[in-house]
PAZAPA-4460 file (N, C-alpha, C; in steps of 0.05 Angstrom, whole numbers, plus 32768, in hexadecimal, padded with zeros to 4 digits):
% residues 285
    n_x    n_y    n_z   ca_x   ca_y   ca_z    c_x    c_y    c_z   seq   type   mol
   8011   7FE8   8000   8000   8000   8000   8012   8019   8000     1      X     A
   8016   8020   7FEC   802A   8036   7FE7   8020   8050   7FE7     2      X     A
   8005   805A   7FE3   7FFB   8070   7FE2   7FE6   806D   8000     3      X     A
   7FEA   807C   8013   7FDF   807B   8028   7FC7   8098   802E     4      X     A
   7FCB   80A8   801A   7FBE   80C2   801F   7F92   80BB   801B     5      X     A
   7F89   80BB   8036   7F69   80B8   802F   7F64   809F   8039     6      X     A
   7F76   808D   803A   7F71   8072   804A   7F66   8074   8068     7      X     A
   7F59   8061   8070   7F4F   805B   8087   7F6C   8051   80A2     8      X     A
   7F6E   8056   80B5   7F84   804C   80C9   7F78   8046   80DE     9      X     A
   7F6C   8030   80ED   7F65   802D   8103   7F7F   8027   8113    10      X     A
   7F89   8036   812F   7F94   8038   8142   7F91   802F   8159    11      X     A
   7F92   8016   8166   7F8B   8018   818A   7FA0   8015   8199    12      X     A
   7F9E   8024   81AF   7FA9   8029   81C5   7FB5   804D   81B6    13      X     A
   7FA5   8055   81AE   7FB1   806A   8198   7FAF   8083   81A8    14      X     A
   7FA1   8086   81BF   7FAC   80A4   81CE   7FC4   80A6   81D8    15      X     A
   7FDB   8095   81D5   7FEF   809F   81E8   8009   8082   81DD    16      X     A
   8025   808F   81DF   8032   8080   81D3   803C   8071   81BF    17      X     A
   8039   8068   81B9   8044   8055   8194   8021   8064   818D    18      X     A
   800D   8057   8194   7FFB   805B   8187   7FEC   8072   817A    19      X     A
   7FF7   8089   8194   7FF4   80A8   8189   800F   80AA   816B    20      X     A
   801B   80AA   8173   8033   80AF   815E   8034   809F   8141    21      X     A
   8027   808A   8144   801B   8085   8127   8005   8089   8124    22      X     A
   7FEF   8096   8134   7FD6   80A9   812B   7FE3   80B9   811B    23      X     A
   7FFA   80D0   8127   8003   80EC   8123   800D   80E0   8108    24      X     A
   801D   80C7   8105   8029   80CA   80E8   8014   80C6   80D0    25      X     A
   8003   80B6   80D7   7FE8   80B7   80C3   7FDA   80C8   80B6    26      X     A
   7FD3   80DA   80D0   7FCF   80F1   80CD   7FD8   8102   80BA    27      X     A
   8002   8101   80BE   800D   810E   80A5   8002   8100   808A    28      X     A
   8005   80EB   8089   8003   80E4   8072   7FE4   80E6   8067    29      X     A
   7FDC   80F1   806B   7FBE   80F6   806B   7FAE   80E0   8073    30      X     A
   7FB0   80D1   807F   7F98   80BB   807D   7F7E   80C4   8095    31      X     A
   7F64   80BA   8096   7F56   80C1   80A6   7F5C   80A5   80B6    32      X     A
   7F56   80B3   80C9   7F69   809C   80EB   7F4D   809F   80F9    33      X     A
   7F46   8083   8109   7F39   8079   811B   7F46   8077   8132    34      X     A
   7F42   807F   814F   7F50   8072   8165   7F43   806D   8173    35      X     A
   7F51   8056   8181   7F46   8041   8191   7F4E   8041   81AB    36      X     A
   7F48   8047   81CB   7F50   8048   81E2   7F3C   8045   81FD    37      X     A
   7F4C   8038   820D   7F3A   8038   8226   7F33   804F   8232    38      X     A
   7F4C   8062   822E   7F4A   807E   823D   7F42   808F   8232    39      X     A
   7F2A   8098   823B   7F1E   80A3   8229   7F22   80C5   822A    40      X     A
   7F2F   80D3   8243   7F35   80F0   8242   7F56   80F7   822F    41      X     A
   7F61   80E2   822F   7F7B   80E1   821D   7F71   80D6   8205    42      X     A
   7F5F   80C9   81F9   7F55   80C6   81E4   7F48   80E2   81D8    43      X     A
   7F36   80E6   81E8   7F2F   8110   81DD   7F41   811A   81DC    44      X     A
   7F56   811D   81EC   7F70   812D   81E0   7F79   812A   81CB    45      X     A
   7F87   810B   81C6   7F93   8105   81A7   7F7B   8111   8192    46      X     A
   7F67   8105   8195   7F56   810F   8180   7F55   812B   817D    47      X     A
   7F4E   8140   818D   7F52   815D   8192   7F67   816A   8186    48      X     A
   7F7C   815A   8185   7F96   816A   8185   7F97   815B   8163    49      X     A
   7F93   813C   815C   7F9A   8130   8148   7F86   8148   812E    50      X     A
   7F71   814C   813D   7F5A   8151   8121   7F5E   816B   811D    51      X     A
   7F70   817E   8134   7F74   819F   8134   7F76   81AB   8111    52      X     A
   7F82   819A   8108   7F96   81A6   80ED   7F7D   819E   80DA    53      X     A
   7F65   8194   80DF   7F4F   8188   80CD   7F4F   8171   80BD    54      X     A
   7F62   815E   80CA   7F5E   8144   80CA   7F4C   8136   80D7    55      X     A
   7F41   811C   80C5   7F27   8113   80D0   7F32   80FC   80DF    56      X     A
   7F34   8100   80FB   7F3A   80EA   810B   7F28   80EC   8120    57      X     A
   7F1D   80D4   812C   7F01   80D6   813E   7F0F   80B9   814F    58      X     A
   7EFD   80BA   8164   7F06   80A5   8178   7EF1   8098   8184    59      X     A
   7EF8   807B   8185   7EE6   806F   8198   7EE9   8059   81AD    60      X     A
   7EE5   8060   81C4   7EE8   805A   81E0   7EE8   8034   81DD    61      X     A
   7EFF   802F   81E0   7F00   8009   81D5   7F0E   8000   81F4    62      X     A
   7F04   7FE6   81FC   7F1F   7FE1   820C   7F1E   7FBE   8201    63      X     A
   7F3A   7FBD   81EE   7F3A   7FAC   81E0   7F41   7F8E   81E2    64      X     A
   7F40   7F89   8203   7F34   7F66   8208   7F1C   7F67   820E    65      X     A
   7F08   7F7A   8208   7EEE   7F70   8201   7EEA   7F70   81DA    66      X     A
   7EE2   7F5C   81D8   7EDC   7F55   81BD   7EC5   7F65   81A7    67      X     A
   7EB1   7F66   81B9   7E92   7F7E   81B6   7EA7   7F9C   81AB    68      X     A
   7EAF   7FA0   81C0   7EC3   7FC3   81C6   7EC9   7FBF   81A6    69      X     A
   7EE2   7FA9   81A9   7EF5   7FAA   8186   7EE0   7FAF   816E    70      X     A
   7ECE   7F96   8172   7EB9   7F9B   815D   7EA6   7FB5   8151    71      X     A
   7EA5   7FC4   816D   7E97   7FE5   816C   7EA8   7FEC   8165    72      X     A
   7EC7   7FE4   8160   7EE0   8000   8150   7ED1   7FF6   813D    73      X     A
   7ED7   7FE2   8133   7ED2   7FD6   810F   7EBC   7FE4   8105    74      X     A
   7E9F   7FE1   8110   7E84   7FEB   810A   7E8F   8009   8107    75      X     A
   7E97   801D   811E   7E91   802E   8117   7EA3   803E   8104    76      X     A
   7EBD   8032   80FE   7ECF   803E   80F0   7EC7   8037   80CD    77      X     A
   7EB5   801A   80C9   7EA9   8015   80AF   7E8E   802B   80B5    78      X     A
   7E80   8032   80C3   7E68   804E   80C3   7E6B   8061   80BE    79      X     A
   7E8F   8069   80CA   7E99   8081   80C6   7E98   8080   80A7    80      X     A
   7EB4   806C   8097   7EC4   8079   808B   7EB8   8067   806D    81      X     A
   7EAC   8046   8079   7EA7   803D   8061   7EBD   8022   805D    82      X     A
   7ED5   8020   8068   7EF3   8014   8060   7F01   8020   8075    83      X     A
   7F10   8006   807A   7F27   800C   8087   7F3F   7FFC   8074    84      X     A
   7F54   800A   807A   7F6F   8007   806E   7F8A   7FF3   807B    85      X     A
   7F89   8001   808B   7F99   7FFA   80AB   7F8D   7FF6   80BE    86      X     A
   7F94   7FE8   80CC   7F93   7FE1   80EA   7FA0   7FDA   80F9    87      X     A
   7FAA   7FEC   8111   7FC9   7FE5   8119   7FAF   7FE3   813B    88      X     A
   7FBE   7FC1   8140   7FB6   7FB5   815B   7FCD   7FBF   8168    89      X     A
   7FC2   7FCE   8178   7FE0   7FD6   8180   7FE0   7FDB   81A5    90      X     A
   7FD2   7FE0   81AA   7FC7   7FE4   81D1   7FD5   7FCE   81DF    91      X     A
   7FE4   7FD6   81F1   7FF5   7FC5   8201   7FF8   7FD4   8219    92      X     A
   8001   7FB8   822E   800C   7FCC   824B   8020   7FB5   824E    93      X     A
   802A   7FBE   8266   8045   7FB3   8271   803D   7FAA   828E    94      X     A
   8043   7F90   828D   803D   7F84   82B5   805C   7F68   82AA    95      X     A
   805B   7F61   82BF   8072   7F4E   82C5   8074   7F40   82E7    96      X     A
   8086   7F45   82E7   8092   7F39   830A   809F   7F19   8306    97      X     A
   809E   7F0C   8310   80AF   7EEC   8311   8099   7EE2   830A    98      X     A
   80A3   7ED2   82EB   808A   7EC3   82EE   8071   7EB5   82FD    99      X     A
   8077   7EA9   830E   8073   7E91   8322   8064   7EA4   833D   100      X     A
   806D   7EC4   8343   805B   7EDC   8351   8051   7EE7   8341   101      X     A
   804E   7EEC   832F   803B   7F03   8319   8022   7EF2   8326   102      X     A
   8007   7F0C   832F   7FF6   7EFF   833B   7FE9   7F02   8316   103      X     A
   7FD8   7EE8   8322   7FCA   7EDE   8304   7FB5   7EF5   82FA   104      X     A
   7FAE   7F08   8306   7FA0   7F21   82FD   7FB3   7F30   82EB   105      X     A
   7FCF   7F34   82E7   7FD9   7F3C   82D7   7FDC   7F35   82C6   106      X     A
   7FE1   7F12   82C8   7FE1   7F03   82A0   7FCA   7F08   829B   107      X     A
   7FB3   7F09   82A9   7F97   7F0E   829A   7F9F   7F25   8288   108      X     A
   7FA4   7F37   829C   7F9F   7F5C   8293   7FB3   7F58   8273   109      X     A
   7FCA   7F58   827C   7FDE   7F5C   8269   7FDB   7F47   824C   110      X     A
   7FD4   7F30   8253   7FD3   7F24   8237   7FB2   7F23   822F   111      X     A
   7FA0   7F32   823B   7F88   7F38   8234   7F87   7F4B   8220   112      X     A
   7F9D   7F68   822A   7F99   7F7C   8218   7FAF   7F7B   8208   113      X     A
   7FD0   7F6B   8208   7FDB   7F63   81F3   7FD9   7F50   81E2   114      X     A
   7FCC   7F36   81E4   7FC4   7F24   81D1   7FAE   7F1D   81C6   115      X     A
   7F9B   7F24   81DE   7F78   7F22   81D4   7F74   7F44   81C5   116      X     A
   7F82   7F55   81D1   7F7B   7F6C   81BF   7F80   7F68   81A4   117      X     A
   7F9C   7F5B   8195   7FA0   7F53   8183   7F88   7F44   8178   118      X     A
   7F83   7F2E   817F   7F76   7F1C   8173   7F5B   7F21   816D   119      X     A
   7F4C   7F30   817D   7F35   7F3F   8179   7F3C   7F57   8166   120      X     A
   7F4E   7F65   815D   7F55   7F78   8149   7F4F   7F62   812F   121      X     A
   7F5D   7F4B   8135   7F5C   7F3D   811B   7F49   7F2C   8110   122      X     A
   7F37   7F2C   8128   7F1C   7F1E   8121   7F09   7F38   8116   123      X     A
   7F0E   7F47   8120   7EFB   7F63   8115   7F04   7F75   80FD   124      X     A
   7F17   7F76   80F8   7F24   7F81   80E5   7F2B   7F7C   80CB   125      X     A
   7F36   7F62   80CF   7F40   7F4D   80BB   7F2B   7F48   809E   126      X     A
   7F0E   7F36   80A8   7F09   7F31   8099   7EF6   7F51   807F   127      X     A
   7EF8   7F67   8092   7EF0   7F7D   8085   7F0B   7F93   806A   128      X     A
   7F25   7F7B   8070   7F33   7F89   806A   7F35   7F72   8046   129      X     A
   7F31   7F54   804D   7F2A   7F42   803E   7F1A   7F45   802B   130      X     A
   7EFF   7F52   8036   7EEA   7F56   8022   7EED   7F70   8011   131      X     A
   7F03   7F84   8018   7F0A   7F98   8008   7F1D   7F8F   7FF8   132      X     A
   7F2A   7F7F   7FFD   7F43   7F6F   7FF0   7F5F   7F88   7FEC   133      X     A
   7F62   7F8F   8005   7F7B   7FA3   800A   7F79   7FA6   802D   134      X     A
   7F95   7FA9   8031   7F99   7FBE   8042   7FAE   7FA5   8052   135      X     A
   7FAC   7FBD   806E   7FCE   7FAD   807D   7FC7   7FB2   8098   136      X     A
   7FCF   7F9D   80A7   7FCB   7F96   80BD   7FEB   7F9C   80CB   137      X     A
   7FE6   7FB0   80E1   7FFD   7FB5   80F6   7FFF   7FA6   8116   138      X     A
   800A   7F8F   8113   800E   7F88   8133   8021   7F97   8147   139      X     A
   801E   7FA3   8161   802F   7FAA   816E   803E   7F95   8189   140      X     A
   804F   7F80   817A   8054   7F71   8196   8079   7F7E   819A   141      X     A
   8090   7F77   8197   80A7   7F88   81AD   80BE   7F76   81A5   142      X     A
   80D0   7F7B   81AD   80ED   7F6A   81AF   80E0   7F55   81BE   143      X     A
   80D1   7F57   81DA   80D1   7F48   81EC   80BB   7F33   81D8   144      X     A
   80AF   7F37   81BE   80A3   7F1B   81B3   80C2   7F07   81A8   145      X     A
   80D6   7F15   81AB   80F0   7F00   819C   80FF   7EF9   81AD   146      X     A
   8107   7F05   81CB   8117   7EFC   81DF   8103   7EF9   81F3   147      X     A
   810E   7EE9   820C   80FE   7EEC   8228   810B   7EF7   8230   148      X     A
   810F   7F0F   8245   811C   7F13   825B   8117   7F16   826C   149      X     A
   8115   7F16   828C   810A   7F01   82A3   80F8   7F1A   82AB   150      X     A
   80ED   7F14   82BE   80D6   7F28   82CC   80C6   7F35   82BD   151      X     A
   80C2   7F26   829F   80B2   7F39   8291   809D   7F1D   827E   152      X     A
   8095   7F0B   8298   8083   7EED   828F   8068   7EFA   827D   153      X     A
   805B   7F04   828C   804B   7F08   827F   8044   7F1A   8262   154      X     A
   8055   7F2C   8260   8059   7F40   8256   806E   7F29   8237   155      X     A
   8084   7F22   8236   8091   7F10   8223   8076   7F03   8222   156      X     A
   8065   7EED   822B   804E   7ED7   821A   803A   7EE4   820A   157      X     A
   8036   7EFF   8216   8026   7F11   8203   802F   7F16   81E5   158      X     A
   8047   7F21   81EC   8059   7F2C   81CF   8060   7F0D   81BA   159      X     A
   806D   7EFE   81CB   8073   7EE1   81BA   8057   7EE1   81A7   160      X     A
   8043   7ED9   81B9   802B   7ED0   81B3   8024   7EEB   819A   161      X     A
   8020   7F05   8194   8020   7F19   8181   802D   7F08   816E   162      X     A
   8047   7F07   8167   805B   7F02   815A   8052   7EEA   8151   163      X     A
   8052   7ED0   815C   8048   7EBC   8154   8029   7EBE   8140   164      X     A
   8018   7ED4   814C   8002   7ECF   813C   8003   7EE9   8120   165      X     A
   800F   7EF5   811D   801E   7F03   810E   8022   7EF2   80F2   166      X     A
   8042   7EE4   80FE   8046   7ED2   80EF   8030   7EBC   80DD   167      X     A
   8022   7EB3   80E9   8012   7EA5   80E1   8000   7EB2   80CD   168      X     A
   7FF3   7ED1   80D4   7FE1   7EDE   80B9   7FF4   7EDD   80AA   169      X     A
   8011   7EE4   80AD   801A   7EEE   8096   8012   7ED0   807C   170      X     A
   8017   7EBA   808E   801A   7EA4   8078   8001   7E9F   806D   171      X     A
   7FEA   7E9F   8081   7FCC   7EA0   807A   7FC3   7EB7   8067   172      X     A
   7FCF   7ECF   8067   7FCA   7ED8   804A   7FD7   7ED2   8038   173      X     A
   7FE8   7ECA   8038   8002   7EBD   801F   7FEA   7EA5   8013   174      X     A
   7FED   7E8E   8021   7FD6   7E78   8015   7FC4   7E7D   800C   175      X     A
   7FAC   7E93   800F   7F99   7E99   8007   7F95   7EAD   7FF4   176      X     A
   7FA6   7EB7   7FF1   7FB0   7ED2   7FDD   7F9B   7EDE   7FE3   177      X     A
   7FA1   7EF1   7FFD   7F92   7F08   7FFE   7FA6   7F19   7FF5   178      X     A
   7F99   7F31   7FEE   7FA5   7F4A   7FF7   7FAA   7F53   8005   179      X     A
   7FAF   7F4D   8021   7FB1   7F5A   803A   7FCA   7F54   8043   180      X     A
   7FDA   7F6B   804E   7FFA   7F5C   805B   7FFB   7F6D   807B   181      X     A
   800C   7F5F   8087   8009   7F5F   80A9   8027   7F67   80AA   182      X     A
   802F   7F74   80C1   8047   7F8A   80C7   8041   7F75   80EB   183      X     A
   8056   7F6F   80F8   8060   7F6C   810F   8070   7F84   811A   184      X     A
   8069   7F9D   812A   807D   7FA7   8134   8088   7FA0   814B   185      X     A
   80A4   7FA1   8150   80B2   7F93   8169   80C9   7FA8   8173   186      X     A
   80C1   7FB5   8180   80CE   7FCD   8186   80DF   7FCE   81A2   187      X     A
   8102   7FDB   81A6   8108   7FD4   81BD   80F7   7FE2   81D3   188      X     A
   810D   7FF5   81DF   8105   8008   81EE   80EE   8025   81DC   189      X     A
   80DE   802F   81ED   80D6   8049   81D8   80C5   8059   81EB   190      X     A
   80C8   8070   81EC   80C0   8082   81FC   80A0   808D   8200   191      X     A
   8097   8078   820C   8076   8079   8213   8074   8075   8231   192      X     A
   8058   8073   8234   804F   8071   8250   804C   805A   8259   193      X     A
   805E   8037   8249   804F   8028   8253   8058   8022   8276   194      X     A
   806F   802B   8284   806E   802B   829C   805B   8035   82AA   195      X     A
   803F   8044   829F   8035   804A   82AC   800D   8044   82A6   196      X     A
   801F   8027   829D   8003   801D   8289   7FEA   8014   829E   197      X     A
   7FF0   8011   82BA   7FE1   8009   82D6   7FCE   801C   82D0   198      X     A
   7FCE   8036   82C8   7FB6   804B   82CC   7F9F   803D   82BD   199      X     A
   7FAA   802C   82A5   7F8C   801F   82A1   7F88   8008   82AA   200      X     A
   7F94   7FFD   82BF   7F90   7FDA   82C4   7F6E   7FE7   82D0   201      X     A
   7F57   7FCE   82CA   7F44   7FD0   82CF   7F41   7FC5   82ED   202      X     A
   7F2F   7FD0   82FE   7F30   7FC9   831F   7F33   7FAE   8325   203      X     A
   7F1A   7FA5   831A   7F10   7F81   8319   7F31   7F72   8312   204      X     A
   7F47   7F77   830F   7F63   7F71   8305   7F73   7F7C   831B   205      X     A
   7F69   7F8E   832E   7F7B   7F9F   8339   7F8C   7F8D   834C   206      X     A
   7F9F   7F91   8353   7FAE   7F80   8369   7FBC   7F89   8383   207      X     A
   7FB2   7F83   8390   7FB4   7F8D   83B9   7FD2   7F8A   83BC   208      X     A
   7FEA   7F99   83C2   8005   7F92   83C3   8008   7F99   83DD   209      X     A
   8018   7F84   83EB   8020   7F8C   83FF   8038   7F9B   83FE   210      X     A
   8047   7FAF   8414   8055   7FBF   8417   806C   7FBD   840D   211      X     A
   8072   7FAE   840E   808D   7FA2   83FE   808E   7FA1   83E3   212      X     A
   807E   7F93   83D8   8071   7F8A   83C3   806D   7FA2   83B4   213      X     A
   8060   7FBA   83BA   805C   7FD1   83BB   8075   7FDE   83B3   214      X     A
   8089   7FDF   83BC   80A1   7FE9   83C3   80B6   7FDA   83AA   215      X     A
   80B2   7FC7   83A5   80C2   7FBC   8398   80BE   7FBE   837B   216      X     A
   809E   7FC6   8378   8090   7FC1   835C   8097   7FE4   8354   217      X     A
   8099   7FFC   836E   80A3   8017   8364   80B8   8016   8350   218      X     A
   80D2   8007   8364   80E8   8006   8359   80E7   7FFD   833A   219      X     A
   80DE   7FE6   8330   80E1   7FD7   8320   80D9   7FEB   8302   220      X     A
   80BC   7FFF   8313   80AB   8012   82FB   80C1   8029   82F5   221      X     A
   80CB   8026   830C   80E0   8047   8306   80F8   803E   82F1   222      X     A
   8101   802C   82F4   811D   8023   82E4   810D   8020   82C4   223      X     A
   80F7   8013   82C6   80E5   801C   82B0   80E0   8029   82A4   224      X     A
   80DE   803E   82B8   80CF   8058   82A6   80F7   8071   8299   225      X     A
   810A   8065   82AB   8119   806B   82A8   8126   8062   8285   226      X     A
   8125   8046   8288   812C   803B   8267   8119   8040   8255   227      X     A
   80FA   8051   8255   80E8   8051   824A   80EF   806C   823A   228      X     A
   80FB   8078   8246   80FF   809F   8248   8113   80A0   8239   229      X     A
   812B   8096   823B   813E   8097   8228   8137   8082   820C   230      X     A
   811E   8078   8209   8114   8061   81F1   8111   8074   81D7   231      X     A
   810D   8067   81CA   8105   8077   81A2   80F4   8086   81AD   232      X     A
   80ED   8096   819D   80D6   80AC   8194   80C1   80A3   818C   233      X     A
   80AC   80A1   8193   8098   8096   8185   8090   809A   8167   234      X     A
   809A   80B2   815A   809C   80B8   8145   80AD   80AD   812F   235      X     A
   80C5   80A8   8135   80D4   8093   812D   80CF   807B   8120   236      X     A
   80C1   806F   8133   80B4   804D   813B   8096   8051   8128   237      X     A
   8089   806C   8126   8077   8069   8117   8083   8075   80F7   238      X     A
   8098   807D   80F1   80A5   807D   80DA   80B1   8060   80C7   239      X     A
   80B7   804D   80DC   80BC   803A   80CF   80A9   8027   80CC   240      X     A
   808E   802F   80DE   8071   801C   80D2   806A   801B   80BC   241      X     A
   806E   803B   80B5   805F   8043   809B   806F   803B   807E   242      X     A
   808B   803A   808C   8094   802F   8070   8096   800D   8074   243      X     A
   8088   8006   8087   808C   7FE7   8088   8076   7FE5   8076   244      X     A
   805F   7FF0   8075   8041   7FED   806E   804C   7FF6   804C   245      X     A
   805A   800A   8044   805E   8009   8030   806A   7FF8   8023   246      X     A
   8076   7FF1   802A   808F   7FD7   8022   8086   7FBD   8029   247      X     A
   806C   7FBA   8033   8063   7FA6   8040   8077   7F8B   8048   248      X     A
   8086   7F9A   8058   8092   7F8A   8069   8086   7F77   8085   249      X     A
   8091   7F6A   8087   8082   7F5B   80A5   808F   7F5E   80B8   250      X     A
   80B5   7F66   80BC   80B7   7F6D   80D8   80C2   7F8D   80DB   251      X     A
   80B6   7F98   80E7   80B9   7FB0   80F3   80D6   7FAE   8109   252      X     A
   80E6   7FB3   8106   80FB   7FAA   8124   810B   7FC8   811E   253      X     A
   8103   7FD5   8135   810B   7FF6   8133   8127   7FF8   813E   254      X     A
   812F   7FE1   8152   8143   7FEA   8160   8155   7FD1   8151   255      X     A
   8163   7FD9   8135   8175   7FC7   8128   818B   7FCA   8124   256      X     A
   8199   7FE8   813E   81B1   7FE0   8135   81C9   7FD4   814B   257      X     A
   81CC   7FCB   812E   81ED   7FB1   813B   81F2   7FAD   8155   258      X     A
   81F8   7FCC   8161   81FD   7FC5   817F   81EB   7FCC   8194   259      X     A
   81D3   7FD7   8190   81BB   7FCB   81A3   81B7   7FB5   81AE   260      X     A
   81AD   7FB4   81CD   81B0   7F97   81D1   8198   7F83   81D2   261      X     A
   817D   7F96   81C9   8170   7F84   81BB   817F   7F72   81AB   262      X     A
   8189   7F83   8194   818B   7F73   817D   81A5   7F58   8185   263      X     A
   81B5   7F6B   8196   81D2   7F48   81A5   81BA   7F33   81B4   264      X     A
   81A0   7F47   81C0   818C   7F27   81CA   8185   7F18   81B6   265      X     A
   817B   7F22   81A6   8164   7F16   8186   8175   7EFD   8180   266      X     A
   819A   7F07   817C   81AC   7EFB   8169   81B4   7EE9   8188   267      X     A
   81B0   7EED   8199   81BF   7ECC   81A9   81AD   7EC1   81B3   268      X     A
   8197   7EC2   81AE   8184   7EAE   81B6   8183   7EA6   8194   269      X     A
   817F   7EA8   8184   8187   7E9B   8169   819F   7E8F   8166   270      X     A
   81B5   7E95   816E   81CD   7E83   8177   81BF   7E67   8184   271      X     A
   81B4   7E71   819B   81AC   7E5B   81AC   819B   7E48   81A2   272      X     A
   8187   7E54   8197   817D   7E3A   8182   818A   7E28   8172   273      X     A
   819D   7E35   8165   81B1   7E27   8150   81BF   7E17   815B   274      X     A
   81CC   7E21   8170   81DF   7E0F   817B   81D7   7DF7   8195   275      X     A
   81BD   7E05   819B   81AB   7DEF   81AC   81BB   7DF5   81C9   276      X     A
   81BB   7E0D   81D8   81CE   7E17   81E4   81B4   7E24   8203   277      X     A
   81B9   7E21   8215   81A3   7E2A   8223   81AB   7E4A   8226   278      X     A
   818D   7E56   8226   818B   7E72   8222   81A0   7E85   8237   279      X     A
   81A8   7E97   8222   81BB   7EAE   8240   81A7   7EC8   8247   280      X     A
   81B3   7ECC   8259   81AB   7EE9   8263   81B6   7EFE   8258   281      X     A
   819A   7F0E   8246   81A5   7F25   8244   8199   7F39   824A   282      X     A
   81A1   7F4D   8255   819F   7F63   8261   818B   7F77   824E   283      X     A
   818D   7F73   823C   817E   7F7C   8226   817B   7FA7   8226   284      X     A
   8193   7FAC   822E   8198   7FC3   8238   81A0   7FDA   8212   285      X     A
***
C-alpha cells in the first residue's frame, strides 16, 4: 500500500504512546484515523489536538479484551468512513514480577489486553479488510516477543504469543492469496507511559500488596520508567511502520543496530538454538 493519503487507520491504545505517535504520523500522511482507548479523557485530548489542523480523526472508547468493545471499533469506523485500511492492534501494558509470584490477576490483565486485544482486532478487522481485498494489518508485540528476560513472565507470553500469531496471518494470507499483509512491530526500549500502564488496570484485577511488596514493586517501576525515558521517540518507531506498510514488510525491529543489546539478545538466543546451548542472561540493556 504505497499511496496512504484518504485511507482509513484504525489505532488502539492510540491516546498515548506508540499509539498516539502513529495516529500523529497518519495524520501527516493524510489518512482519516480512528482511535481506540480505554481512557477516555486522554482519548479527547489526542482527538482534540489530532483533528486541530482539520483532520478527520474521531474516537471511540474500546477496552480491547472485551470482544463486543473491539467489534463497536469495527462497526463504527465502517459507519464512519465506509473502509478501513489499517489496523494497528496495538494497546498494551506492562506487569511482570517472578513468575511463580505474579499474582494470577496480572496474567489475566496483561495477556488480556496484549494477546486477546490482538486477537479480537483480528477477528473484527480482518475479515472486513478480506472482503475489500486490500489493506494491512499492524501488530504491536516488542523485543520481549524474541527474547525472555526474567521478571517480565507475563508480559514476554503476551508478546511471544503476538509474534507467534503474526507469523501465522502472515502465511494464512500467503495460502489464500488475499490481499492483505500483516507488519509485527517489536520494538526495544521507547519513550511512553507504559511504566505507568496500572492507571488503567481495571479494579476487579486490582491487587492488595503488602508493604514490602509495595516497596519493591516502586523500585522495579522507577528503574522502568528510567530505561523508558531515555527509549526511541515515538515518532521514530511510527516512521518505520509506515514504511513497513509500504514495503509491506512483516518485521518492524526498530532497535537494529549492531550494538544494541536487544539485538546481542535476538542473536544469542539464536546461537542457542543452533547450537542447542541453554539460554544466557542478558541484560538486554
Amino acid at each position: 500500500m504505497k499511496d496512504l493519503t484518504g485511507r482509513v487507520a484504525v489505532v488502539t491504545g492510540g491516546a498515548s504512546g506508540i499509539g498516539l505517535g502513529l495516529a500523529k504520523r497518519f495524520v501527516a500522511e493524510g489518512m482519516k484515523v480512528v482511535l481506540g482507548d480505554v481512557e477516555k479523557d486522554a482519548l479527547d485530548d489526542a482527538v482534540a489536538v489530532l483533528s486541530s489542523g482539520g483532520s478527520d480523526v474521531c474516537g471511540v472508547v474500546t477496552d480491547v479484551t472485551d470482544a463486543d468493545q473491539v467489534q463497536s471499533l469495527a462497526d463504527a469506523t465502517m459507519e464512519r468512513h465506509g473502509a478501513v485500511h489499517v489496523i494497528c492492534n496495538n494497546a498494551g501494558v506492562g506487569g511482570g514480577g517472578l513468575s511463580w509470584e505474579a499474582p494470577l490477576s496480572t496474567w489475566e490483565w496483561v495477556i488480556g489486553v496484549n494477546m486477546w486485544g490482538v486477537i479480537h482486532g483480528i477477528r473484527s478487522f480482518v475479515p472486513l479488510l478480506l472482503q475489500q481485498d486490500e489493506g494491512h494489518v499492524v501488530n504491536t508485540a516488542s523485543v520481549a516477543g524474541l527474547v525472555a528476560a526474567p521478571f517480565m513472565g507475563p508480559y514476554n507470553a503476551s508478546k511471544h504469543a503476538v509474534v507467534g500469531m503474526s507469523e501465522t496471518l502472515h502465511h494464512e494470507f500467503a495460502l489464500t492469496g488475499a490481499n492483505v499483509k500483516v507488519s509485527v512491530l517489536c520494538p526495544g526500549w521507547v519513550n511512553t507511559r507504559i511504566a505507568d500502564s496500572a492507571r488503567n488496570r481495571p479494579s476487579h484485577l486490582a491487587v492488595e500488596q503488602a508493604s514490602d511488596d509495595a516497596a519493591q514493586e516502586t523500585v522495579m517501576r522507577d528503574m522502568l520508567q528510567t530505561m523508558v525515558q531515555q527509549g526511541m521517540a515515538t515518532d521514530t518507531v511510527a516512521s518505520k511502520v509506515v514504511d513497513a506498510i509500504r514495503n509491506e514488510q512483516f518485521w518492524v525491529l526498530t532497535h537494529d543496530d549492531a550494538g544494541d543489546g536487544w539485538v546481542k539478545a535476538v542473536e544469542a538466543r539464536l546461537t542457542s538454538l543452533q547450537e542447542r546451548t541453554n539460554p544466557a542472561m542478558n541484560l538486554l540493556a
